[in-house]
TIDO-713285 format. One record per residue (C-alpha): residue number from 0; residue in one letter; y, z, x. Coordinates in nm, 3 decimals. Each point is the difference from the previous one (the first is absolute). Example, Ala and Ser with C-alpha at 12.3 -4.5 7.8 and 13.67 -1.06 7.14 Angstrom:
   nr  rest        Y        Z        X
    0     a   -0.450    0.780    1.230
    1     s    0.344   -0.066    0.137
This chain:
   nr  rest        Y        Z        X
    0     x    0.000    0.000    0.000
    1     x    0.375   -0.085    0.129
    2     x    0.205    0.273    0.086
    3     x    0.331    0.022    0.147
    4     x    0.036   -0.098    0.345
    5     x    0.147    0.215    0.246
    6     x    0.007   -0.241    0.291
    7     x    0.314    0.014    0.146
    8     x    0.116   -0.250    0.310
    9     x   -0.307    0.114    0.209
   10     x   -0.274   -0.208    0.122
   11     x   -0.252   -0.136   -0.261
   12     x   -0.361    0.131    0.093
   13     x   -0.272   -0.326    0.048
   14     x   -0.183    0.254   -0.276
   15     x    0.301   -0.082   -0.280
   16     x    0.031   -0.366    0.124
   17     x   -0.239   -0.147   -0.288
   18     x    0.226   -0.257   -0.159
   19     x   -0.085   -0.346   -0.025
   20     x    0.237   -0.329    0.038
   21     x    0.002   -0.067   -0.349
   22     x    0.092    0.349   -0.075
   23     x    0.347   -0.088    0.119
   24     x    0.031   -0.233   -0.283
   25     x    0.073    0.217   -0.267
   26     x    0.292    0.231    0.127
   27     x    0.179   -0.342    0.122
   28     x   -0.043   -0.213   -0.310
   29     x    0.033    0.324   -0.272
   30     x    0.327    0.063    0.198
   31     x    0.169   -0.328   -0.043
   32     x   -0.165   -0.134   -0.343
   33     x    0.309    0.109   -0.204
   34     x    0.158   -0.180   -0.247
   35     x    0.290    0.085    0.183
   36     x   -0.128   -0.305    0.285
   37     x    0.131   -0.227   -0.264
   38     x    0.364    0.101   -0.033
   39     x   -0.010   -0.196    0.369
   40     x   -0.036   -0.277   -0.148
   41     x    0.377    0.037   -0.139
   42     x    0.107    0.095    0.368
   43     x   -0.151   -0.251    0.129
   44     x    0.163   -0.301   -0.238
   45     x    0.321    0.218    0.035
   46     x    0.036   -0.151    0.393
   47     x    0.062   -0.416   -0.177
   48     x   -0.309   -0.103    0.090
   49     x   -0.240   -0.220   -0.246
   50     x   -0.349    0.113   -0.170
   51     x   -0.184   -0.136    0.264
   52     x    0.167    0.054    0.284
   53     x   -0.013    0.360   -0.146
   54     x   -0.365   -0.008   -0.052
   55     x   -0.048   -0.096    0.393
   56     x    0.189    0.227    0.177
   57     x   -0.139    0.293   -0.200
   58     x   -0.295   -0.047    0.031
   59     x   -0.009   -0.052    0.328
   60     x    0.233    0.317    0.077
   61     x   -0.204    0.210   -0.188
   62     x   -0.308   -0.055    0.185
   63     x    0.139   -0.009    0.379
   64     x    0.169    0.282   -0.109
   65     x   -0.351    0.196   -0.046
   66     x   -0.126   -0.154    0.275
   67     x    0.277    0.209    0.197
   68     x   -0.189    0.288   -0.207
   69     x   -0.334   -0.112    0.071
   70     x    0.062   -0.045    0.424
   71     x    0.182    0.405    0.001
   72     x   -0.339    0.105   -0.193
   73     x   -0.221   -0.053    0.272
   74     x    0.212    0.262    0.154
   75     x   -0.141    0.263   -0.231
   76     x   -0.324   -0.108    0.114
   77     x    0.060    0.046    0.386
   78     x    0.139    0.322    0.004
   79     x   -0.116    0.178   -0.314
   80     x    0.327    0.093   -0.074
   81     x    0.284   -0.094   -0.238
   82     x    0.201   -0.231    0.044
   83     x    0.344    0.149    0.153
   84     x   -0.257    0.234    0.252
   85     x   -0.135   -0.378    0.059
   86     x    0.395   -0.100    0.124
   87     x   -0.013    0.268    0.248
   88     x   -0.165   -0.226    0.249
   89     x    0.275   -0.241   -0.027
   90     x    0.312    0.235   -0.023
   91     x   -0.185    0.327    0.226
   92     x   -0.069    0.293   -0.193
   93     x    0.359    0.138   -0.018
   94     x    0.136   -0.296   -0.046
   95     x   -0.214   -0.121   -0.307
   96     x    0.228    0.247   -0.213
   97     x    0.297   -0.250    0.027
   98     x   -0.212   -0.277   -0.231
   99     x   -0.144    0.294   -0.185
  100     x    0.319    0.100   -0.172
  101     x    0.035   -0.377   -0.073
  102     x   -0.376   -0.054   -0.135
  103     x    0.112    0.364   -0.225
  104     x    0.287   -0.162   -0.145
  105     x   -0.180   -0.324   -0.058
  106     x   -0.273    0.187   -0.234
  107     x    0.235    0.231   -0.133
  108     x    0.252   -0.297   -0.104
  109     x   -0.333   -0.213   -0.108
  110     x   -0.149    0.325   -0.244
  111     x    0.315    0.043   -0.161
  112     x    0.085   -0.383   -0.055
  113     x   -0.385   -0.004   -0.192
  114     x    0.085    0.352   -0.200
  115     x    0.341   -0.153   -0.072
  116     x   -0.143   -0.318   -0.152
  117     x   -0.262    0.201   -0.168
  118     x    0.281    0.256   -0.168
  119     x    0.211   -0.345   -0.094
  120     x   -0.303   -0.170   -0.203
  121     x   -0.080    0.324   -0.185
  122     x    0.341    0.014   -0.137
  123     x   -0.016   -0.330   -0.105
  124     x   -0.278   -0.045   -0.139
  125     x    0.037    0.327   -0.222
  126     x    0.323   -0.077   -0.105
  127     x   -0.148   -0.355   -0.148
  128     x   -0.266    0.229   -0.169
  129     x    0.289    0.165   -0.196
  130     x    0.097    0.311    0.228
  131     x    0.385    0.033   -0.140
  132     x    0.263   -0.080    0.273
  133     x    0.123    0.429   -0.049
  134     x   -0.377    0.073    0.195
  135     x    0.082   -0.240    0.283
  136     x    0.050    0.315    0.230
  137     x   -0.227    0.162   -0.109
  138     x   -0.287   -0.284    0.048
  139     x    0.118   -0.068    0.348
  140     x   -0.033    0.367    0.119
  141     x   -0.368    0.014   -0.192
  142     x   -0.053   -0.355    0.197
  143     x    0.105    0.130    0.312
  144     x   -0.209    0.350    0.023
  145     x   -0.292   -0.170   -0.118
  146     x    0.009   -0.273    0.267
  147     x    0.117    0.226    0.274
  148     x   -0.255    0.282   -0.041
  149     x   -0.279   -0.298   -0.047
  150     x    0.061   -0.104    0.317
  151     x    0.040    0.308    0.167
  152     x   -0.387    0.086   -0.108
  153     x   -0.138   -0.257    0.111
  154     x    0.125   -0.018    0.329
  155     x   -0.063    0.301    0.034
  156     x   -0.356   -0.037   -0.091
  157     x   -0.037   -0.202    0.345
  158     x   -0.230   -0.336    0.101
  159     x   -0.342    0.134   -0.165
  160     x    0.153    0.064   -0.378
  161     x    0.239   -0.339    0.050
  162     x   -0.277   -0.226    0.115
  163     x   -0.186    0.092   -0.363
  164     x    0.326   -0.020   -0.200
  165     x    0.042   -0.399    0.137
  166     x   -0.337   -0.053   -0.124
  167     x    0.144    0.049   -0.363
  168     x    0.354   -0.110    0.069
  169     x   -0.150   -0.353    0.114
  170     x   -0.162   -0.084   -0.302
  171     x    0.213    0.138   -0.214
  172     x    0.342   -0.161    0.106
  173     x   -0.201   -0.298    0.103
  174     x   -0.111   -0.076   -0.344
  175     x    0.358    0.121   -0.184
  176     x    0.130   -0.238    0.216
  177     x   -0.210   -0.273   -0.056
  178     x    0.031    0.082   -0.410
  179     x    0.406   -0.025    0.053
  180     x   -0.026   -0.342    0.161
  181     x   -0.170   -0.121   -0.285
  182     x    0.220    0.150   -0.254
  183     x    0.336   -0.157    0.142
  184     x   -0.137   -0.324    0.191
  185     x    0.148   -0.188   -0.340
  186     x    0.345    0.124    0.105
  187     x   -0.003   -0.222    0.346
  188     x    0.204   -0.322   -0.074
  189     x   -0.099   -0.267    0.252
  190     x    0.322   -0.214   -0.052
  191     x    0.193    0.276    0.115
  192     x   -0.213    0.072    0.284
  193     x   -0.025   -0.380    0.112
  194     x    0.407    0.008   -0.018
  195     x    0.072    0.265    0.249
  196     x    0.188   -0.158    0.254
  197     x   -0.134    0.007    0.410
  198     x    0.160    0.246    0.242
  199     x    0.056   -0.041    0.384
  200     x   -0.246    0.152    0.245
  201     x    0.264    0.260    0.050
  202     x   -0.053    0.117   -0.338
  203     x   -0.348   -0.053    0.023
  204     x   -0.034    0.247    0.289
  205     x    0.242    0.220   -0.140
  206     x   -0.257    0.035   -0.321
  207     x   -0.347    0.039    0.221
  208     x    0.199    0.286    0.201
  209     x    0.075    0.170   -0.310
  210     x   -0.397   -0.045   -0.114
  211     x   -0.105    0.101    0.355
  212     x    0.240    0.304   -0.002
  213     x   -0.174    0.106   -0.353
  214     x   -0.314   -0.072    0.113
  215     x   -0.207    0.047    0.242
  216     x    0.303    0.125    0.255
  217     x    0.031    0.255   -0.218
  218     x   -0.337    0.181    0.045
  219     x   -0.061   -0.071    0.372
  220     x    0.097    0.356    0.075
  221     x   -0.280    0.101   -0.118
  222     x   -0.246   -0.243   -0.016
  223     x   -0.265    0.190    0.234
  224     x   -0.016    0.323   -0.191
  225     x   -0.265   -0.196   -0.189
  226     x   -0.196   -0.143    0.263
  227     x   -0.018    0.315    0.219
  228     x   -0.295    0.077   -0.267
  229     x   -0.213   -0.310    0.127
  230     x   -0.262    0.018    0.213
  231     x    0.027   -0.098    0.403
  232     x   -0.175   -0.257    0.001
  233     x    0.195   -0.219   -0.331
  234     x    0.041   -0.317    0.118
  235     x    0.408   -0.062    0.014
  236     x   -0.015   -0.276   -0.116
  237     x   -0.138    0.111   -0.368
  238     x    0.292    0.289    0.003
  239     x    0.267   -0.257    0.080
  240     x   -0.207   -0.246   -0.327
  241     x   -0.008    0.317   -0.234
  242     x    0.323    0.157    0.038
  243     x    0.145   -0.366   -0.045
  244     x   -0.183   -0.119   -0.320
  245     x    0.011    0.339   -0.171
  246     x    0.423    0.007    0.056
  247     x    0.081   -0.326    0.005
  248     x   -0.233   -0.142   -0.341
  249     x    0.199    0.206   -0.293
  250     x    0.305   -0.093    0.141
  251     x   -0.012   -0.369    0.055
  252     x   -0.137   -0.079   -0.329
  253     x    0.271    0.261   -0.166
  254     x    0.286   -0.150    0.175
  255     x   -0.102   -0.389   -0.095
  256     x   -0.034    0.172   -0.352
  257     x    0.333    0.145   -0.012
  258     x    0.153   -0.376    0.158
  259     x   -0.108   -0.133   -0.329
  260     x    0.145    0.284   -0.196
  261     x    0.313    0.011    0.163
  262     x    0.057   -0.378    0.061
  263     x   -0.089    0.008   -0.400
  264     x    0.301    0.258   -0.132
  265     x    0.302    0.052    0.199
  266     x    0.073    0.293   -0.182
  267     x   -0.303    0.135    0.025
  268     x    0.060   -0.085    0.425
  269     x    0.301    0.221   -0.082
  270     x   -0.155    0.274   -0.178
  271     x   -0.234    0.095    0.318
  272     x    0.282    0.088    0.209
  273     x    0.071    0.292   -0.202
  274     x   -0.341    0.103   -0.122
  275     x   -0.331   -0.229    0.129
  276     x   -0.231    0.122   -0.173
  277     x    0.159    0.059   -0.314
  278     x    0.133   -0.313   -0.002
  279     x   -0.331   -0.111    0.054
  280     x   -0.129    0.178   -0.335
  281     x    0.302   -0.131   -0.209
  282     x   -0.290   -0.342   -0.060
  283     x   -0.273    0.205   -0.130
  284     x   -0.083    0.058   -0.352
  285     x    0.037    0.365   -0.104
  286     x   -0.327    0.089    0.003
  287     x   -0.053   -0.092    0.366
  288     x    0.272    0.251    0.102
  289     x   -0.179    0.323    0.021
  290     x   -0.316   -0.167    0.222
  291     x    0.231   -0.194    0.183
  292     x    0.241    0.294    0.113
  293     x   -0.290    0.186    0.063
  294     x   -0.190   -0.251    0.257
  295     x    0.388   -0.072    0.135
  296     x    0.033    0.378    0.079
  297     x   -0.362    0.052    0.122
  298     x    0.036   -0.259    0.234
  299     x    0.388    0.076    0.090
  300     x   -0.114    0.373    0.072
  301     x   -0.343   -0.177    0.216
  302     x    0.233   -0.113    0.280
  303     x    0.272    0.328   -0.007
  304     x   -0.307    0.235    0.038
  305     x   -0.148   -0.196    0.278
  306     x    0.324   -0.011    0.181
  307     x    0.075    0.342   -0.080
  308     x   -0.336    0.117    0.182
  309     x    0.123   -0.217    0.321
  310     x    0.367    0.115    0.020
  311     x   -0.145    0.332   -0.022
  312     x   -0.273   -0.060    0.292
  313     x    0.366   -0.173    0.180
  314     x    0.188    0.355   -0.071
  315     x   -0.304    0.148    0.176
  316     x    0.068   -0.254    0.328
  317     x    0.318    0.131    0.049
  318     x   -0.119    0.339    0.075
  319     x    0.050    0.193   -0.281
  320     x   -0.273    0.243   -0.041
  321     x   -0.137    0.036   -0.357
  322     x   -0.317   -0.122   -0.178
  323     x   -0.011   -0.352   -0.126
  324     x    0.008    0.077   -0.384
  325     x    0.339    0.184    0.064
  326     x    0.154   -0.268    0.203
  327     x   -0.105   -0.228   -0.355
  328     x    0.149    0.242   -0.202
  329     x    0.357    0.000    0.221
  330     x    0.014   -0.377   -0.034
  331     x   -0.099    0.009   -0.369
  332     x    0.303    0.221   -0.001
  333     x    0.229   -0.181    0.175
  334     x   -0.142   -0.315   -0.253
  335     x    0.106    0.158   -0.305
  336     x    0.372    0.063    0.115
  337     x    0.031   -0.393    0.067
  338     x   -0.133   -0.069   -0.333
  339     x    0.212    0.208   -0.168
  340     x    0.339   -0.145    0.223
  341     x   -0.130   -0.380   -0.105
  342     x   -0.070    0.076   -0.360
  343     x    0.280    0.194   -0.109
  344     x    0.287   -0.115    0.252
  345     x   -0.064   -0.374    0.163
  346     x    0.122   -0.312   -0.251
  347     x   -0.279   -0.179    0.104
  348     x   -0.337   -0.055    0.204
  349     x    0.007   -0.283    0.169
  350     x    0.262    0.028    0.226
  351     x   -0.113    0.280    0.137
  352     x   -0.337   -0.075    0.006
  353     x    0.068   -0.300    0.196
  354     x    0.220    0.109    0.236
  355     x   -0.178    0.281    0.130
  356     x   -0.290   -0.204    0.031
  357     x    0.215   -0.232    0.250
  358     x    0.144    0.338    0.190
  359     x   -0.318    0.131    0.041
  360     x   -0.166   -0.311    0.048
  361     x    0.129   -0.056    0.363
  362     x   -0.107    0.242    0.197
  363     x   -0.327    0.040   -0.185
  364     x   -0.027   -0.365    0.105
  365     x    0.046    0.054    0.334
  366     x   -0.263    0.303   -0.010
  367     x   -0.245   -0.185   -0.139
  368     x    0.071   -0.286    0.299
  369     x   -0.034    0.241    0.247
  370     x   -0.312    0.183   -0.168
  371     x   -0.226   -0.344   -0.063
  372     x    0.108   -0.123    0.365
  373     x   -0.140    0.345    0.147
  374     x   -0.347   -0.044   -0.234
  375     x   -0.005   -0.365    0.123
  376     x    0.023    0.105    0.367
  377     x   -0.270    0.296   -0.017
  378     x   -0.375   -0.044    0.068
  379     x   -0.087    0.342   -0.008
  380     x   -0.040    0.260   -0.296
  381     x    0.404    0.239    0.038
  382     x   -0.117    0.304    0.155
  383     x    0.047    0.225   -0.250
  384     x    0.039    0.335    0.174
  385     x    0.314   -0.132    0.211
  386     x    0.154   -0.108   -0.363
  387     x    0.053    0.366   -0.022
  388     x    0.060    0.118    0.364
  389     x    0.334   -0.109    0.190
  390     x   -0.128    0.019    0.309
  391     x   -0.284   -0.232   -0.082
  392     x   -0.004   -0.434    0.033
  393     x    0.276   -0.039   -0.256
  394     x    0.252    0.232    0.175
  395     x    0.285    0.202   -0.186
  396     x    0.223   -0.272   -0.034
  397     x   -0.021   -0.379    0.045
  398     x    0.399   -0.136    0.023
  399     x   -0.103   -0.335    0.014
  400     x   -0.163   -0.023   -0.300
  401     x    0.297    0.208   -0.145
  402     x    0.293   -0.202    0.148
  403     x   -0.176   -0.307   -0.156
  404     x   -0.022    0.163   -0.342
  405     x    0.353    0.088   -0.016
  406     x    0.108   -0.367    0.145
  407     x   -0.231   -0.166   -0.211
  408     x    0.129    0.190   -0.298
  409     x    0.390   -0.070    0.134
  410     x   -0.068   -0.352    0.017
  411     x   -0.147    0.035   -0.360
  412     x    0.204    0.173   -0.179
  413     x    0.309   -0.258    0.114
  414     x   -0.176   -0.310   -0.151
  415     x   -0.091    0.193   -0.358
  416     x    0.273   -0.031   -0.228
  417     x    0.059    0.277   -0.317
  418     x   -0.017   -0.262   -0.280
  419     x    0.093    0.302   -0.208
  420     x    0.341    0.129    0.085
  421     x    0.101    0.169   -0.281
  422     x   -0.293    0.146   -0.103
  423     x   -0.160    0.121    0.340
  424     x    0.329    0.013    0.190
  425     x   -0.137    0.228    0.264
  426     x   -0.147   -0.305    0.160
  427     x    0.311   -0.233    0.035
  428     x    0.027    0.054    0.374
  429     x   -0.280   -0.212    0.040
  430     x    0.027   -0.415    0.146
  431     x    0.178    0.136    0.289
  432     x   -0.174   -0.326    0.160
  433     x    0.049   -0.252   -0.270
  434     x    0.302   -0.171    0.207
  435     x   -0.235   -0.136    0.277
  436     x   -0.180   -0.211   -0.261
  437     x    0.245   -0.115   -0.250
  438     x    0.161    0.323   -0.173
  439     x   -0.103    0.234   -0.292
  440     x    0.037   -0.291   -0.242
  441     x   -0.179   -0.290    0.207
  442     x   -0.313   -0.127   -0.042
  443     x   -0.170    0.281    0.125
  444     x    0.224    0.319   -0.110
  445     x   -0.275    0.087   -0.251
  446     x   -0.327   -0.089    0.111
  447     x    0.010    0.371    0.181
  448     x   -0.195   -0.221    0.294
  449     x    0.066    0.358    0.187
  450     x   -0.344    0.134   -0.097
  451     x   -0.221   -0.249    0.129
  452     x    0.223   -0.025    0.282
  453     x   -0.058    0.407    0.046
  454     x   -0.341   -0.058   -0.045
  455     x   -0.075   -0.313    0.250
  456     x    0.207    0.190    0.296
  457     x   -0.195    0.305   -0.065
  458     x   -0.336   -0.188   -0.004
  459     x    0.111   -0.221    0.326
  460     x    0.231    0.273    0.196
  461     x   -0.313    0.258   -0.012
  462     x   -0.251   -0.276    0.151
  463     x    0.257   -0.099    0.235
  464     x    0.044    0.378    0.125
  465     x   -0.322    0.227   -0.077
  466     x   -0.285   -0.254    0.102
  467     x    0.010    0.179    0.389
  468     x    0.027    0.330   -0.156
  469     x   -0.268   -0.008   -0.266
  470     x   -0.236   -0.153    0.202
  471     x    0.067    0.313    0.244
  472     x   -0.087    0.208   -0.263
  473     x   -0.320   -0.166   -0.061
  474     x   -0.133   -0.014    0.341
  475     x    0.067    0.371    0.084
């Protein structure tokens, strides 16, 4: 019988490593089957570009984008640890905590974006049930306790209890979904998609970094706290195959969905902005509602509690000493205070959304660069006992791989523009480098080219300047 795990950051025993490949199907694709993978589609045809040229460059962004997950997996693997004890090897043991507070603010922004959206749909899809406008309060604080403490549990719970609750989620979201499809498919109008005008490849770029961002970047932070649960002897090649199809499937057939959607109803394109996955519900018949908000919640709250579990195991990394299920229960915390901020005080989702995705983006970019150019160069298994001792392989601090996250993430950050400005005007200092290639408003001023850029000098700088050292390492 499951129980909760109390594994903290420590080393997995070979005794607990019993998972199988496929096994890391189900937390991947129960994580990203929401409904809410749809409302992309509106993002996506919000950049000018045409149906199909929409269709392409999602799909294609969502799966190299779990690829990137799939590569920092085999991490997990190696070193039996998760993944931000993993980075230690690239960034010393010390100096790991500089991309740990990044990776913490990454989940923690991620959670509360998927409780936000879950909050937003409850509200509307009870107020189309009939709740009067007076309870509107009322049904938001109900939505938002209920999500938040959901969460909280199960992360809490740990790996053994969340494995068994994507068994369920899987099939149950898979086949609400599938039943919603069928229900609105008559609302796509071909014409309408067929008449979307073509973009430039600026714009095209400018769309796939937005899907990447969303994506798979989004969950490469800890996308070997799975796979530290699979045996030794996994083949790499299977974790890389499994992590990819299980995160990248639900997404690329939900975005193409929500192209046709979108492309179909500008005002339903306009609607998601504010609320996706109510706006989403607004083409259901009434009776579909309840199941519908259900599976949208279910599968909203699948991804929050697994990120939730790994910011806590990242709270851990940085050296604070409590027991995992606390560290969840902190974060959960902290979640519940952004929900309530974005419910009850922001004018809208979107902008938000989409510009901390960009911010963040960057030098999670460049991480992941440095992190899949360090797996590529090892041939050995990490050696797990100097991931936790200073004085060990690793060192305390490793200023190279430091001084090229911060560069990377300089260089970034000035060739990501805010397209948000009034909404998220925190982030209008950014396109510091726009000038060099044609200005904030040229061709390029919103393709945000900065975080493949981020992520390409990470992945290149690190194999340019840690091949010598790591292959020290290995032949001590």
């Amino acid at each position: 019988m499951a129980s909760v795990e109390m594994q903290g950051i420590d080393i997995v025993a070979d005794s607990e490593r019993t998972a199988k490949p496929r096994d890391l199907f189900l937390p991947w694709f129960a994580s990203n089957i929401s409904v809410f993978g749809m409302s992309y589609g509106a993002w996506v045809l919000g950049w000018g570009i045409s149906f199909w040229q929409s269709t392409i460059i999602s799909v294609i962004s969502v799966v190299v984008s779990f690829v990137f997950c799939g590569v920092i997996a085999l991490g997990g693997k190696r070193g039996s640890v998760p993944t931000m004890v993993m980075s230690r090897a690239a960034f010393g043991v010390e100096g790991a905590k500089l991309p740990g507070i990044m990776s913490w603010l990454v989940s923690i922004g991620w959670e509360t974006t998927l409780a936000i959206t879950a909050v937003l749909a409850t509200n509307t899809v009870l107020t189309r049930l009939g709740w009067q406008s007076s309870d509107s309060t009322a049904v938001s604080v109900s939505a938002t306790v209920i999500v938040a403490v959901l969460i909280v549990l199960g992360a809490m719970a740990g790996y053994h209890i969340i494995m068994k609750l994507q068994t369920w989620l899987t099939w149950i979201t898979g086949i609400t979904t599938v039943i919603y499809v069928l229900l609105v498919i008559n609302k796509i109008d071909w014409s309408a998609l067929t008449a979307l005008p073509s973009g430039s490849v600026p714009q095209m770029i400018g769309a796939g970094t937005m899907v990447i961002s969303g994506m798979g970047l989004g969950w490469v932070n800890i996308a070997a706290d799975w796979a530290r649960y699979q045996r030794r002897d996994t083949p790499g090649v299977q974790i890389v195959f499994w992590n990819t199809f299980g995160g990248a499937l639900g997404p690329a057939v939900l975005i193409v969905f929500g192209l046709m959607l979108a492309g179909s109803s500008s005002e339903l394109s306009d609607n998601i902005g504010m609320d996706p996955v109510g706006a989403l519900a607004t083409l259901l018949p009434t009776w579909f509602l309840i199941p519908f908000l259900l599976t949208a919640i279910l599968s909203l709250l699948s991804g929050a509690i697994n990120g939730i579990y790994s910011s806590g195991l990242t709270l851990l990394t940085l050296g604070i000493k409590i027991q995992r299920p606390l560290a969840s229960l902190i974060d959960g915390t902290i979640l519940t205070i952004g929900t309530i901020y974005v419910v009850f005080f922001s004018p809208t989702f979107i902008g938000p959304f989409q510009s901390f995705l960009i911010t963040l983006g960057v030098p999670l970019a460049a991480w992941a660069g440095i992190m899949m150019a360090d797996i590529a160069m090892r041939r050995k298994d990490y050696d797990e006992a100097s991931l936790f001792d200073g004085s060990g392989i690793y060192s305390r601090i490793n200023w190279s791989a430091i001084v090229l996250l911060i560069l990377s993430t300089i260089i970034g950050w000035g060739l990501v523009t805010n397209g948000f400005a009034d909404e998220a005007a925190w982030n209008n200092w950014q396109g510091y480098l726009l000038g060099l290639i044609g200005g904030v408003h040229g061709p390029w001023g919103d393709a945000n080219i900065g975080v493949l850029l981020a992520l390409i000098i990470g992945f290149f700088g690190y194999l340019a300047i840690s091949y010598r050292r790591i292959r020290q390492q290995e032949d001590r």
